[in-house]
N, C-alpha and C positions, 0 to 999 in steps of 0.2 A: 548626906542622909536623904535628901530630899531629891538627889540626883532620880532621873525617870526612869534610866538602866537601872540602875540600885533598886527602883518600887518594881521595875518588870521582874527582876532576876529574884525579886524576895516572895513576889506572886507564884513566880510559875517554880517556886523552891526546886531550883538548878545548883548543880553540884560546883557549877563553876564556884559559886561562892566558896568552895574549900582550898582551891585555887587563886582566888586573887586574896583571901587572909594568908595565902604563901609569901604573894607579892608582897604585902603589906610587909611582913616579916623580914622580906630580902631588902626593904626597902630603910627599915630600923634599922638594920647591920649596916649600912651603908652609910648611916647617919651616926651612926655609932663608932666606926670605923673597924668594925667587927667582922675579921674572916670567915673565921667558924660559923657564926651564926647563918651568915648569907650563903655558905658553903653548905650549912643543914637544908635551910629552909630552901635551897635551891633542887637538892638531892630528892627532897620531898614532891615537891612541885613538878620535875621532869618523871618521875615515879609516875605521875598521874596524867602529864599530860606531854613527855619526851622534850618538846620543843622549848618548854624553859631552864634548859641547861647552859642557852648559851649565855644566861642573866649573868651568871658565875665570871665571865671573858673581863666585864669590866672591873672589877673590885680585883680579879690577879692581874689585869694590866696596874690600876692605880695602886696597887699594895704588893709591889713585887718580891718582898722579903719576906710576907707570908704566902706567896703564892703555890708552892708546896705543901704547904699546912693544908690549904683552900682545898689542893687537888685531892690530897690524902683523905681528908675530912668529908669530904661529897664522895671519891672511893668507895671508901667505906659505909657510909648510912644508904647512899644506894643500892650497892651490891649485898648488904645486908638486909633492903626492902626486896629485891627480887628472890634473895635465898627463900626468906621467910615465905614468898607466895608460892615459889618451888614446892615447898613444906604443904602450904595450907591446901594446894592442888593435888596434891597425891603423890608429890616426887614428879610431877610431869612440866619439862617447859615450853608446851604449848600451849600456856597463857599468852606466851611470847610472842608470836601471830596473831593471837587474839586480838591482842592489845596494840601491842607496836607497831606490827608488820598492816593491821587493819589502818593505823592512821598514815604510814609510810604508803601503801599500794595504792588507797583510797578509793577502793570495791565500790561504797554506797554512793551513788550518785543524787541523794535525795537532795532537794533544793533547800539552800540555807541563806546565809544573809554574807557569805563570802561568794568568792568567784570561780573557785576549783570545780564545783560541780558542773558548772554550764560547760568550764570550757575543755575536760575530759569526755562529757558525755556528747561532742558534737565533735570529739577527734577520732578520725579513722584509727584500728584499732591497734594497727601495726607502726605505729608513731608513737601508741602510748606511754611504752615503758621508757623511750628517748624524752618526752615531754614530760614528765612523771618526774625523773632523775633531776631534771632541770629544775622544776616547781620547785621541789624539794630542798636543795643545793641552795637555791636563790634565798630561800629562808634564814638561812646561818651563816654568807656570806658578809652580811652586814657589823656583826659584833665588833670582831678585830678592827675592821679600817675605823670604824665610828669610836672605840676603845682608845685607838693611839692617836685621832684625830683629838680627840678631847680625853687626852687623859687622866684630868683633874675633875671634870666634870662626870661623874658616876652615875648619880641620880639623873642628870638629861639622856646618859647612854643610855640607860635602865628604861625608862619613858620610850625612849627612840624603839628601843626592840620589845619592847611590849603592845607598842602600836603594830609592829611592822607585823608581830605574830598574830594579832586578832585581823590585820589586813588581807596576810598569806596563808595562814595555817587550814589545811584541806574541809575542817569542821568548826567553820566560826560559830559563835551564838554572841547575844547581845552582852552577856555578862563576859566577853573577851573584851571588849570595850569601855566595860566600866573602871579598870585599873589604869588607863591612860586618862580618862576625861576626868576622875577622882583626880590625876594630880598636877590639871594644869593650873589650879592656883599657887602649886609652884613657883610657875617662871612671872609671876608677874612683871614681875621685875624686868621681863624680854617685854612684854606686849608692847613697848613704847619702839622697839623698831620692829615690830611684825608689819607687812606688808598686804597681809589679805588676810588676817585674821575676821574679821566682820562677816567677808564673802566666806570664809568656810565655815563659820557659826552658823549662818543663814543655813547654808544650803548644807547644814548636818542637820537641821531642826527638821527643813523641807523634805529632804530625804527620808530621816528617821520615820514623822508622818506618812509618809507614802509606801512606805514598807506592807503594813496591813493593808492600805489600800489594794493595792498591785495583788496582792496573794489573794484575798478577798475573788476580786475579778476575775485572777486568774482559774483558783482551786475551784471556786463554791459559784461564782455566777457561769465562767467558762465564757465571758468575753475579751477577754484578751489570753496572751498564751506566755511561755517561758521567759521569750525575748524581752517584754515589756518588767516583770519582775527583775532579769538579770542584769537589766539596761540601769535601775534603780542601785543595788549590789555595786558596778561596775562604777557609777557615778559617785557612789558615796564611796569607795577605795581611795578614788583619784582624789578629791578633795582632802581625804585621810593625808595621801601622801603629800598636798601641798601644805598642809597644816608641820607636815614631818619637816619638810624643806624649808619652810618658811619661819620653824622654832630655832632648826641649827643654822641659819644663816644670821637669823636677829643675834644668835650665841655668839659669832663670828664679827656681828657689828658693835655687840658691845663690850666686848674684849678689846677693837680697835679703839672704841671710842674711850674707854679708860686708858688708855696707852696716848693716845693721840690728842685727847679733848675732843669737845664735840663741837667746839668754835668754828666758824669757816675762815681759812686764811687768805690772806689778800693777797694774789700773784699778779702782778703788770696792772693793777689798780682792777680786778675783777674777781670775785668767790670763786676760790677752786670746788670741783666736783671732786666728791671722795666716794672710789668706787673699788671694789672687793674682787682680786681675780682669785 
């Protein structure tokens, strides 16, 4: 409640908020062990913002006996949100452009708190649609392998690509980030083998701080220019991703360490090192 995204995102009343009470929802089914539900609330969700469809990958990897249900169930409530906007447009579906093809092409190049802007608006023009297809692609390639790598763990996949989507997705805002940081009290349970948990606390605080700064200078005083704001953007991704790499690896040490114990065993009279390939 008291989270700072949570007070910005309730100030500047952004619609994200109808989007991350989707999360919330995909996030109940999951605890619930509820197909349908996470198959609704997912249907909803990509309705409004596309790139949360691939939330749906992990609960039909760990529930593979409903996972037809799942596909049928989001089918339908989907195709049954686009019919109805068919309807309420005049029978016409170039909403469809409006809406999809606008976040798929990624035309507005206004500067946000993600990275796609800078790095479109400084690529020659005839590379775009090759570097475009890429962005894009890179976004939804993560589900599957994160899915079958842990596929008991739903709720950390769910975390995993809810980051990765406020990291990559071509129109971040701050309320993309408030559905991952909401649930790392989750993993407490991990923080005891995270390895730079601290350094990426720190330097998301510093970060997050220097955001208005940077804009501030940039827009309204006009002493500094793009590079210095995208440099901020670019730095706080990379910490993002170590926090990513640094949650599924502790996941991977302490899976071992339930299997293995966390003792050190004595080989030739010296503590063996236990190391993860």
């Amino acid at each position: 409640l008291f989270n700072p995204y949570s007070i910005v995102l309730s100030v500047t009343k952004s619609t994200q908020c109808t989007s991350n009470l989707l999360y919330s929802v995909i996030l109940f089914g999951i605890a619930e062990g509820s197909t349908v539900v996470v198959a609704i609330a997912t249907a909803l969700a990509s309705y409004i913002g596309l790139f949360p469809v691939m939330l749906l990958v992990p609960t039909l990897v760990h529930r593979r006996s409903t996972a037809l249900t799942g596909v049928a169930v989001f089918s339908i409530v989907f195709g049954g949100l686009q019919y109805m906007s068919y309807l309420v447009t005049g029978g016409s579906w170039e909403y469809l452009s409006a809406v999809y093809g606008f976040i798929l092409t990624v035309p507005d190049y206004t500067p946000n708190i993600g990275a796609a802007w800078y790095f479109f608006s400084e690529m020659f023009s005839h590379f775009t649609v090759l570097f475009l297809s890429v962005y894009q692609v890179n976004l939804f390639l993560y589900a599957l392998p994160l899915s079958l790598t842990f596929p008991r763990q739903t709720s950390l996949v769910t975390f995993c690509l809810l980051l990765l989507m406020a990291m990559f997705k071509p129109y971040t805002c701050v309320g993309d980030y408030l559905a991952p940081f909401a649930m790392l009290p989750i993993w407490l349970h991990l923080f005891r083998f995270l390895n730079h948990f601290y350094l990426v606390a720190v330097a998301t605080v510093v970060l997050t701080l220097l955001w208005p700064v940077l804009w501030y200078l940039w827009v309204h005083c006009l002493n500094a220019n793009s590079n210095f704001y995208f440099a901020i953007t670019l730095a706080f991704v990379l910490f993002q991703s170590f926090l990513l790499s640094d949650l599924l690896f502790a996941q991977m040490r302490r899976e071992y360490a339930r299997k293995n114990g966390t003792e050190k065993k004595i080989i030739d009279g010296k503590d063996s090192v236990v190391t993860l390939n």
